[in-house]
N, C-alpha and C positions, 0 to 999 in steps of 0.2 A: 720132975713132976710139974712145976711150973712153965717149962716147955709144951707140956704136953695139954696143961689146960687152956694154955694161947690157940696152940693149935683147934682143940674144940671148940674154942668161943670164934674165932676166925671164919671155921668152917658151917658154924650157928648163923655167923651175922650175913657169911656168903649167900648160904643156904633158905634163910628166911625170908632179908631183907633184898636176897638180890635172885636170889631166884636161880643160883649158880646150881650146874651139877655136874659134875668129878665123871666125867666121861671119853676125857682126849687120852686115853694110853698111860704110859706109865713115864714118870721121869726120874732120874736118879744124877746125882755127882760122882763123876767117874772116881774122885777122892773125897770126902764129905771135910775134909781137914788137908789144907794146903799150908805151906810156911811164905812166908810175904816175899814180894818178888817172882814166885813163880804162878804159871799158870793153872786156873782150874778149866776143867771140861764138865759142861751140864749133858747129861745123854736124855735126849726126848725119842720114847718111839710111841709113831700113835697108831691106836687102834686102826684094821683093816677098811672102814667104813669112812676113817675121818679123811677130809681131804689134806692132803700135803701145801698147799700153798695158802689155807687159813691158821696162821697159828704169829700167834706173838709170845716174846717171852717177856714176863711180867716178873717185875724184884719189889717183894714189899718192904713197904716205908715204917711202918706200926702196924698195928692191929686195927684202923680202918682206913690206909692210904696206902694206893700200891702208886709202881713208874712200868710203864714198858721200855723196857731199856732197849729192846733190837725188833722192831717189824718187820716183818718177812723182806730178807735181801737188805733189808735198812739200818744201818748201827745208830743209835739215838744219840749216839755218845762219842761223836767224830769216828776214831779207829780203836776204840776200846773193844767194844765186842765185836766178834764177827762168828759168821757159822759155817761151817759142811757138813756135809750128807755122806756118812758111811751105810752104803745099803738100805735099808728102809728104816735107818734113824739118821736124826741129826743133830750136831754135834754145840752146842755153844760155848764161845774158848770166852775167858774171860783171862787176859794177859796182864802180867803184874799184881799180881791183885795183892789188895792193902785189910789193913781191919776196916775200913768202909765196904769195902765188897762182902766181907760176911754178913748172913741172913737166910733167909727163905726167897725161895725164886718157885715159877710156878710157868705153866702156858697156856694162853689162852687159845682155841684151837677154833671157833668161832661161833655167834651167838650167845647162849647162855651155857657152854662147854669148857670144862677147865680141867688139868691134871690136879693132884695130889701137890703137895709142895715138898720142897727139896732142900734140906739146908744144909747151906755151905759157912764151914769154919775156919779163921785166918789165926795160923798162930807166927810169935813172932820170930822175925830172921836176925838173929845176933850179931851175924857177920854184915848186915846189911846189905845194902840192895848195890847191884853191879851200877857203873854210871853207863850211858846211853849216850850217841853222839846221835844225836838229832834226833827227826820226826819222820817216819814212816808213817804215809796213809794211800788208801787207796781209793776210787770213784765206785767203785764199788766189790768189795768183795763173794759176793753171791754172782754170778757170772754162768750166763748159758752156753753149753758148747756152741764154736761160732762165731759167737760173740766177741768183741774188742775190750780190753782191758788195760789202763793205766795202774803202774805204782810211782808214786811222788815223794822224795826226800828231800828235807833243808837241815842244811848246818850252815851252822855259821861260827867263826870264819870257816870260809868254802875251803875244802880238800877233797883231795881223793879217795873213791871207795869203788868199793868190788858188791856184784849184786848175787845175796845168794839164795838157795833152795834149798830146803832140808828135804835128803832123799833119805828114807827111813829113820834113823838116828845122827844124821852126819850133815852139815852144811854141807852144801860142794857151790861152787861158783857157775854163775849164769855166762856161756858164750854160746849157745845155739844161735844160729843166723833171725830164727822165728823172734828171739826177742831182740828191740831195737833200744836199745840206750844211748841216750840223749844229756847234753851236761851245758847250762846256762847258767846267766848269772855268775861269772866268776866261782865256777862250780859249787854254787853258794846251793843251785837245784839240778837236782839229779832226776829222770824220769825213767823209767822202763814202760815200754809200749809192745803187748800182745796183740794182734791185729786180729787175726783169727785164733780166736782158744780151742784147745780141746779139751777131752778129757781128760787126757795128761797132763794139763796141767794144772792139775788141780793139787795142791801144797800148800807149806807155810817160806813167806819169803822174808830175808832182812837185806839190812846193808851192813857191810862190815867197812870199820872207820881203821884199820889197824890195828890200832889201840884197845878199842871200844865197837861194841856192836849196838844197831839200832833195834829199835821193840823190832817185832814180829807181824808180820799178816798171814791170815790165812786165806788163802785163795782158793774159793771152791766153784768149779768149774762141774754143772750138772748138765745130763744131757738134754736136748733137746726136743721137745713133744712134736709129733710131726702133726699137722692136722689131721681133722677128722674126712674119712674119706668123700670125695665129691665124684658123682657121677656128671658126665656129659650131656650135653643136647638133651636136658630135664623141661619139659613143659608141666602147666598146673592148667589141667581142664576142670572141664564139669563132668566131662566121662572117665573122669580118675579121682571121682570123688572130690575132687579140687585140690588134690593131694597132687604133691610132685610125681612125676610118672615119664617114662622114655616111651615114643612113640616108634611101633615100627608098624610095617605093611605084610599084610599073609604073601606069602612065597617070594618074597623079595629080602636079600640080606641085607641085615645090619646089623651095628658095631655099635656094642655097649663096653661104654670108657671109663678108668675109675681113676682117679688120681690123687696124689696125697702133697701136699708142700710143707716142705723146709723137713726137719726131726734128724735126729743124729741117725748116722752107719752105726750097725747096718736095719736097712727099711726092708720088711718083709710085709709084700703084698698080697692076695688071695682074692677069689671072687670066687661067688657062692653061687646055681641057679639054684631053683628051689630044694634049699640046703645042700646041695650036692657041692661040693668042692670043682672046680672047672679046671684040668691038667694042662687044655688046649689054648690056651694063653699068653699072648706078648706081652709082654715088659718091658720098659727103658724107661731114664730119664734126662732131664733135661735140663741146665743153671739159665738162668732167665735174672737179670740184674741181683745177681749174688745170691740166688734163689735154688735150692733145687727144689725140682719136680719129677716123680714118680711116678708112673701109669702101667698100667693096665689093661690090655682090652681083649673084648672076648668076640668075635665075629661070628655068625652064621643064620639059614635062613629057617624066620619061624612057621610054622603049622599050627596049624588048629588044636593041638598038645598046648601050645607052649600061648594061649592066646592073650591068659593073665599071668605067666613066667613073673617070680619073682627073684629079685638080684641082690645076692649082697656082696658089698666090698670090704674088706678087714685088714688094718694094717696096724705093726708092731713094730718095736725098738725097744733100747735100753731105758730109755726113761717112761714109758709105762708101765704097768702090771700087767694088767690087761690087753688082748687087742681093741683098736678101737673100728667099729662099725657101722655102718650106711646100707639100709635097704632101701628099694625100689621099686617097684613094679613095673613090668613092660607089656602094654597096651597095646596088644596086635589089631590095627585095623583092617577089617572083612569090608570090599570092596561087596557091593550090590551084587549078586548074578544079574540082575536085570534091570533096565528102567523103564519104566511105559508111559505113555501120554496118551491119558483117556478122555475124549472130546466127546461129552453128549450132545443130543443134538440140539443144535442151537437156532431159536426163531429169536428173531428182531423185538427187539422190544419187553423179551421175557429173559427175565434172570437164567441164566447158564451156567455152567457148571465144568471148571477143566478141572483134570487131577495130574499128578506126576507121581507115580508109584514107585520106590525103591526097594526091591525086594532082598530081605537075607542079607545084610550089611550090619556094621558095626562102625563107630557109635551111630546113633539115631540123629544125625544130623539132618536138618532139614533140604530140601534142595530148593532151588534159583527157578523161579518160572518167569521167561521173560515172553512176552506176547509182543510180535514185532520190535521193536528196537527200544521196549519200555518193559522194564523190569518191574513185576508184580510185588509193592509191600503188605497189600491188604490182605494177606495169605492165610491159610488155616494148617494146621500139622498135626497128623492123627498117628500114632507108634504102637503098633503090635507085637508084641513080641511073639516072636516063632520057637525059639529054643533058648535054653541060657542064659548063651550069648547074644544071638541074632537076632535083629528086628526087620521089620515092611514099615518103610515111612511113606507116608501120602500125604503131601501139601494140596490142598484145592483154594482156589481162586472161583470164586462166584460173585457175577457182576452183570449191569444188563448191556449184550454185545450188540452192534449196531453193519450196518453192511457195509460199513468202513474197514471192520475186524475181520468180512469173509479174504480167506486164504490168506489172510496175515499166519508166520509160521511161529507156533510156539514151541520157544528153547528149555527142553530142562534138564538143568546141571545140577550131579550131586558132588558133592565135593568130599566124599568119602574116599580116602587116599585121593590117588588121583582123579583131577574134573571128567569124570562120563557124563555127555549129554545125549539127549534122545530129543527128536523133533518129529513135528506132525504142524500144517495148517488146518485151522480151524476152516470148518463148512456153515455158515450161516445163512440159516433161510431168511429172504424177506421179498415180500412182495413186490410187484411191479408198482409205483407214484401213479401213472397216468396212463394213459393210452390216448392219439394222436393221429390224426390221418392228415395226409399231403396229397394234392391235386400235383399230378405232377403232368401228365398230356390231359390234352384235352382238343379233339376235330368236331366241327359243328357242320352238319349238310343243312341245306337252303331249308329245309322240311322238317326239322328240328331231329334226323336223327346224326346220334351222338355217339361218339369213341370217348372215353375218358378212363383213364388209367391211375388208380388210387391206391398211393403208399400208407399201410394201417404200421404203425409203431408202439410197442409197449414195454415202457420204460425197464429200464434194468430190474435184471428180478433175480431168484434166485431158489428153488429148481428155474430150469428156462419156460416161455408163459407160448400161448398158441393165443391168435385170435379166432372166434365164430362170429361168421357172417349172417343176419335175418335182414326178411324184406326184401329177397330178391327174386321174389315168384314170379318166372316164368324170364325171365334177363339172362340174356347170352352174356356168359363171363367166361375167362380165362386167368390161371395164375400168370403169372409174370418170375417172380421170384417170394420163395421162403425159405426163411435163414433166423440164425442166433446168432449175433454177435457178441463177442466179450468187449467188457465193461472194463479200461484201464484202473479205472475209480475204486469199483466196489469189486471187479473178478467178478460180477456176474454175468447175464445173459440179456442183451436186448433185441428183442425180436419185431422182424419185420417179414411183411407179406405184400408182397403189388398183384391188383387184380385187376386183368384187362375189363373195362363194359360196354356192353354195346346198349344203348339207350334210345326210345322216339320220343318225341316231343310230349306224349302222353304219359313220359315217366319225370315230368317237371313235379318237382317238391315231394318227391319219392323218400322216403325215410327209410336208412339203411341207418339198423344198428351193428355195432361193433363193441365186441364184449369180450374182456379177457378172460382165458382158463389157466389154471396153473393148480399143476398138483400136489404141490405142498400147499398148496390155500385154498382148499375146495369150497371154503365157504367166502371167499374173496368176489364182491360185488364189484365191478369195473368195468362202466360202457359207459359209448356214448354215441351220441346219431348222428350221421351224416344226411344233411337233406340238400339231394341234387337241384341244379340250376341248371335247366337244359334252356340253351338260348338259341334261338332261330328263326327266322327272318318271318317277316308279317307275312300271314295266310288272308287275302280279303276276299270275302262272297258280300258281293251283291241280292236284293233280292231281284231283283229282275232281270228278263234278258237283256243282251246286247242294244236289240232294237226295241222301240216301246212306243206305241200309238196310243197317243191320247186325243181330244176335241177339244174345240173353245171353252173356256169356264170350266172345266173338270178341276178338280184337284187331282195334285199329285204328290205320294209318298214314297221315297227312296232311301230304304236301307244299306247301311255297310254297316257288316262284320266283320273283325280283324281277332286273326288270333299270333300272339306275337308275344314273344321274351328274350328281352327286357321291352316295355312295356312300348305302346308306338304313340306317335303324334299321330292322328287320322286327320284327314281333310278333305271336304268337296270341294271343286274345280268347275265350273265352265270353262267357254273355252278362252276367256279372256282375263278371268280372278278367280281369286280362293273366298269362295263363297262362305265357309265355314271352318273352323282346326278348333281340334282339343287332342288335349294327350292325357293320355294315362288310360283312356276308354276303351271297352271292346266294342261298342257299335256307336256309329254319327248318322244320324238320319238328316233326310234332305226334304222339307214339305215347302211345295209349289202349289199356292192357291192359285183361284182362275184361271191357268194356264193362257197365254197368248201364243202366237206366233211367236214373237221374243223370245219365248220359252224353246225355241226348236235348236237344242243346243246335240254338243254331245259334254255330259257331265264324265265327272274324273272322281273316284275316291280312292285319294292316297295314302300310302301307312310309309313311315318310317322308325325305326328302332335303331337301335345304338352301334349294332351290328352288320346291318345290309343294307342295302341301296332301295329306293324307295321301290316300291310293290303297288303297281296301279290297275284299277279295274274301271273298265268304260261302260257306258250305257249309252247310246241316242235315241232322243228323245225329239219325237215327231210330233207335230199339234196341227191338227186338220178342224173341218169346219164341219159341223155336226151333219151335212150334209152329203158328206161324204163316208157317214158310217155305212157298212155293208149291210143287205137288207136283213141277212140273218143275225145280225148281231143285232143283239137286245140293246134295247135303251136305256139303260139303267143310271141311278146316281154313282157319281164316283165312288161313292164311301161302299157301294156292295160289291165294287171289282174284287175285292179279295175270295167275298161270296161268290162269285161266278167262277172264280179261277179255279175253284172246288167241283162247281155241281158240274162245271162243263167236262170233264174228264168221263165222268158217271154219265151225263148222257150220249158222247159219243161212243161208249161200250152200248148202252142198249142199243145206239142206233145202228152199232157193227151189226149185233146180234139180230136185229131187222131186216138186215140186208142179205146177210149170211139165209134167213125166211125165207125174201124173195126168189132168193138163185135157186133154191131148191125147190118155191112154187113151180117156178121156170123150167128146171128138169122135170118135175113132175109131170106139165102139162104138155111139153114138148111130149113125154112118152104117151100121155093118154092120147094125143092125135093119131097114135099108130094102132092105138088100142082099139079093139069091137066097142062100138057103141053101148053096148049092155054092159062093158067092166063101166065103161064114164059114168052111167046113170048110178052104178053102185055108186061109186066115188061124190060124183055130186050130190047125192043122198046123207054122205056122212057131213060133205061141206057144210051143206043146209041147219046142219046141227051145232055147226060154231057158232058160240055165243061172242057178242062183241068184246076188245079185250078192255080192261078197265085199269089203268095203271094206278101205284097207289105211293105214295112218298114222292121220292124224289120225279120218278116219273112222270106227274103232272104237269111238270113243268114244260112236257114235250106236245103237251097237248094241243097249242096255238100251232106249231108246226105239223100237226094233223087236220087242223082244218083247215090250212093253207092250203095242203095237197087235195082235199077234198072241194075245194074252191076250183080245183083247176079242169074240172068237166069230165074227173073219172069216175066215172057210175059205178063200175064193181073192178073188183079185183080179176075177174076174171076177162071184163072186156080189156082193161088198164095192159095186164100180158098181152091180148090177142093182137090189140094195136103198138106194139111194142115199137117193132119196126120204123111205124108210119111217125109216132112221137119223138123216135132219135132222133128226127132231121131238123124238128124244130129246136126251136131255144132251151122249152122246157120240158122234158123229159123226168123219167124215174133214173134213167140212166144216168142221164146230166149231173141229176138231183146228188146221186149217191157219190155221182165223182168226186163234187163238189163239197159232198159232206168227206169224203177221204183229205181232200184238201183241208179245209178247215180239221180234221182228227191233227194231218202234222203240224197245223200251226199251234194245237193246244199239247203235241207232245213235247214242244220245243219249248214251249211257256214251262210245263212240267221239268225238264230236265234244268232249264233254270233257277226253280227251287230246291236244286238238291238231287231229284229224281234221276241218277247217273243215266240210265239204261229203259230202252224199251221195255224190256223183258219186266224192271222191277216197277214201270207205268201200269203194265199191264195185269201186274199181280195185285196191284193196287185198287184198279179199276175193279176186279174182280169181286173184289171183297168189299168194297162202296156196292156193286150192282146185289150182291146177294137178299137184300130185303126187298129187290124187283121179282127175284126167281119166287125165293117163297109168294110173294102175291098172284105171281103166275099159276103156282103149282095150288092155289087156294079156291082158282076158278076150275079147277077138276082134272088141270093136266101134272100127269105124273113125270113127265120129264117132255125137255124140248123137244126130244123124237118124236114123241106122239102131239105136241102141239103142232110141231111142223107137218104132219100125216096127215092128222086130221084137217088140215088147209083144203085138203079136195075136195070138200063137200061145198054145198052153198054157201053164199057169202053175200054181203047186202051191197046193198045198189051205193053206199058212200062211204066213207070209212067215220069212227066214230070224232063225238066231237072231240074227244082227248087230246086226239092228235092233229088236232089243227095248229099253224100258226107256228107251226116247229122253227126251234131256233138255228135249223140248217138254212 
């Protein structure tokens, strides 16, 4: 009774204060009552849940002090207690045991887990206790298969002993070769040395002294745990969850390995795919510094079945219950079907846009864009998923590309299984910088015309660029050469055009634009002007002719013109000095007052430019004595010579026109001598009725030379013909008269073509068109045209001619 209320105060104080609970299995004493001297056995079996390798056995002291007298494999107590494992109990020997060994024993199995208690009763041995030669202990009697184990014996004084094992009820003596005993110290210490244990040798051993036998050990020799199984070639992605995982590649084989170390015979391996048991399986293994190792492996190639295939490994022996197991997953990577490199189109200076698409692959890794020999980190990565499994990744890189970047080649690599790259060079548009023109020939003729051959250039561009040419209306040209060249630099296009020209001196500072087109840049403004330099030797016009008659005291004026580029030095000359130079001018005039004799030189105006040899034009110049002017020439002041150089042209047309009168009076009257007297009297009847002619502008001025001729004793126009004859022989005649005015016409048509007037023909359209305010005055006195004024001539006519025409300047 009093036993029994220990027990529930025990179990109160466990229970309250400690928070114990009676849940490690069951434990009993194999005898609950031993006699002194012999051995007790405590039997622990624990529950299926509890683990085997937490458990202490605990001996109480009173009712609130316990001891652990043996922790797992450990005796607290040198070699007093020791334990084995029968099957899934195990054993506590408690050797010798005294009235101190009786009590309550109990186990703790770990945490807050304890069995039941057990108590053991010692009664006493009357015969007493056998004697003992010596001391038996061992390094440890819990012992793994495998494992190495010492037993140690001292006596003293040292003798001889035999080492023995109890085989079921029976000592027998130790000689296997497997144990090694060892005798030191004046055999005072005995050892036995197990090097590799098994499970066989799992017993109780002594030493026998002869006489006397030593305590007891029990030797428990348990099997071995093999580890837990390990798979091979395990990677921890982020596309495996970041979980362990075996990586393989669709339609390519591989080999998933599973292997176990150490654990006792015999090791029974297995691999599982998703649960399936796997038949097709190699096995072996392998000792690696006293180690063995076990494996497994299952080879073959995966498909699109097997893409997330799971794996399991399981291996067993005698010392679990259980198998032990290892899953896996194995991660088939799907290679792309395709990659593409999508390049929009790309202008200079505007953000652009590459992509690298990988289509239908596994995992969504991104891929490598390397543009030229520089690998893009600025990247973007966009993942679609297509099915399930399978994703389209596209990295794009946007950045603003420059014409450095056209036809540089972008690389992109995905590195899903194996690296597949795909390439493309980028196309980037950019404009042409400048455009350029080069003088590359250039022929100049004496007259300024001109050959010049002009290279137009427009800097690299990218589509290629054309030049148009304006400003060259009505200009013989020729290509030469057009062409695009590539650009080592940018890969683009520099274009060039040579265009032959033909130029006159009248296309000096001619402005030729040149303007680029290009049709990627329609709105690309790009010109610039070329303005020609056409150079050619000095052109000089004088104003006067060659020869030039002047009088004492006149003045004189002498023009030069030069037309010339680059610009001339002009200079007058006599014949002995440089009268005058300036440069840069287009006319040097020359004024000579009062003229002398001195003055009767031949003057020089010379032009020189930069280009040609000097260019001279002469004049002589005559100075006579006012007495020597001809009697037809007027008297006039110097300053109105330019005035006469005009009106004289106009009146030598009327006075052709006068003469051209006569000749035909002159036919006329020759036929009326053949005529009857009654057609003359008509005729002279119409005469009678011409009125006198009356000149009016310029004409007037002919009038002194009409009464000149009327001074000279010609009563009518009519006797003037009749004595025709008889007047040719003398000095002065109409004959003479007209010669002499033809004379004088070429000396003002030569004065004329020295101001310019090339040609008769264009003196005389001149003359024309000066005389027309004479006809209209003509045509005012009633005649309709010169036919009928020259007709009407036949009639009467007056005894002088009028005063108008006196004094004429013939």
């Amino acid at each position: 009774m009093q036993s029994l209320l220990r027990y529930a105060v025990f179990f109160i104080v466990i229970g309250i204060n400690h928070s114990y609970l009676i849940t490690c299995g069951t434990l009993n004493f194999e005898n609950h009552k031993v006699m002194e001297c012999q051995t007790a056995r405590l039997i622990y079996t624990p529950n299926k849940e509890q683990t085997h390798e937490m458990r202490k056995w605990v001996r109480e002291i009173n009712s609130t002090s316990s001891k652990v007298i043996y922790n797992y494999k450990t005796s607290n107590d040198e070699s007093k207690y020791f334990e084995s494992k029968q099957g899934e109990s195990f054993i506590l020997y408690i050797p010798a045991v005294n009235s101190a060994d009786a009590g309550d024993y109990l186990v703790h199995c770990g945490g807050r887990h304890y069995t039941r208690r057990s108590n053991l009763g010692v009664s006493v041995n009357t015969n007493g206790c056998p004697e003992r030669c010596g001391k038996l202990s061992t390094t440890n009697s819990y012992v793994i298969e495998g494992d190495p184990v010492t037993f140690q014996f001292s006596v003293d004084p040292g003798k001889d002993i035999t080492w023995e094992k109890k085989v079921e009820t029976t000592y027998t003596q130790l000689k296997d070769q497997k144990y090694i005993i060892r005798v030191v110290q004046e055999k005072k210490v005995h050892s036995l040395d197990i090097l590799e244990t098994e499970y066989s040798n799992s017993g109780e051993y002594r030493v026998n002294c002869g006489d006397t036998v030593s305590n007891s050990i029990y030797l428990n020799i348990v099997y071995s745990h093999p580890s837990n199984p390990v798979f091979s070639n395990v990677v921890s992605k982020f596309y495996c969850n970041n979980k362990e995982c075996i990586l393989a590649t669709l339609n390519k084989s591989v080999t998933v390995e599973c292997y176990v170390e150490g654990g006792s015979k015999p090791i029974e391996l297995n691999m599982l795919k998703d649960g399936a048991k796997l038949t097709n399986t190699n096995k072996n293994s392998n000792d690696i510094n006293t180690i063995t190792y076990n494996y497994i492996r299952y080879s073959f190639i995966p498909t699109m079945s097997d893409i997330n295939a799971m794996f399991t490994c399981t291996v067993n022996n005698p010392a679990i219950q259980e198998p032990l197991a290892t899953s896996i997953m194995l991660y088939t990577i799907v290679p792309p079907t395709s990659i593409e490199v999508n390049v929009n189109e790309l202008i200079e200076g505007i953000q652009g846009e590459v992509q690298c698409i990988a289509k239908n692959g596994r995992p969504p890794l991104k891929s490598d864009i390397n543009i030229g020999s520089k690998q893009e980190t600025n990247t973007t990565k966009t993942v679609d998923k297509v099915s399930a499994n399978l994703y389209t990744i596209t990295m794009s890189v946007t950045k603003n590309f420059t014409r450095i970047h056209n036809q540089e080649k972008v690389l992109c690599c995905n590195n899903i299984g194996e690296t597949t790259c795909e390439d493309k060079n980028l196309n980037v548009l950019f404009p042409p910088k400048n455009v350029i023109v080069e003088e590359i020939f250039k022929r100049n003729e004496e007259n300024g015309d001109t050959v010049i051959t002009l290279k137009f250039i427009a800097a690299e561009s990218n589509p290629r660029s054309s030049i148009d040419l304006s400003g060259l209306k009505h200009v013989q040209r020729k290509m030469v050469d057009n062409r695009n060249d590539p650009d080592n630099e940018t890969h683009g296009w520099i274009y060039t055009a040579v265009w032959s020209f033909n130029f006159t001196k009248d296309d000096d500072k001619r402005e030729i634009k040149y303007e680029v087109q290009n049709d990627g840049f329609p709105d690309l403004e790009l010109s610039n002007i070329y303005t020609l330099n056409i150079t050619y030797y000095p052109i000089v016009t004088i104003s006067e002719n060659e020869h030039k008659t002047v009088y004492l005291g006149e003045d004189v004026d002498l023009t030069c013109d030069v037309d010339s580029n680059p610009l001339s030095t002009l200079s007058w000359h006599n014949q002995t000095a440089v009268i005058d130079e300036i440069f840069g001018a287009k006319r040097i005039e020359l004024h000579l007052t009062n003229v002398s004799t001195d003055h009767s030189q031949t003057y020089s105006c010379k032009a020189q430019n930069g280009i040609g040899g000097i260019v001279s034009r002469n004049i002589t110049l005559t100075v006579k004595d006012p007495s020597e002017r001809p009697v037809t020439e007027a008297i006039k002041p110097s300053a109105e010579s330019n005035i006469a150089s005009v009106v004289g042209p106009i009146i030598g047309c009327l006075l052709c026109a006068i003469l051209i009168a006569v000749i035909v009076v002159l036919i006329i009257r020759k036929k009326r001598q053949n005529e009857p007297s009654n057609k003359r009297n008509i005729h002279e009847t119409k005469i009678e009725e011409i009125k006198p002619l009356h000149p009016t502008g310029k004409d007037t001025e002919m009038q002194a030379g009409y009464e000149s001729l009327a001074g000279q004793d010609t009563t009518t126009e009519i006797e003037m013909y009749t004595d025709l004859d008889t007047e040719m022989q003398g000095t002065t005649t109409e004959i003479e008269m007209y010669t002499n005015l033809d004379d004088d016409m070429q000396a003002r048509n030569e004065s004329l073509a020295g101001q310019g007037t090339n040609t008769e023909k264009g003196m005389y359209t001149n003359l024309d068109t000066e005389m027309h305010p004479g006809y209209e005055s003509l045509a005012g006195q009633g005649f309709t045209s010169e036919i009928e004024m020259y007709t009407n001539l036949e009639g009467p006519t007056s005894t002088e001619l009028p005063s108008e025409y006196e004094h004429s300047e013939l």
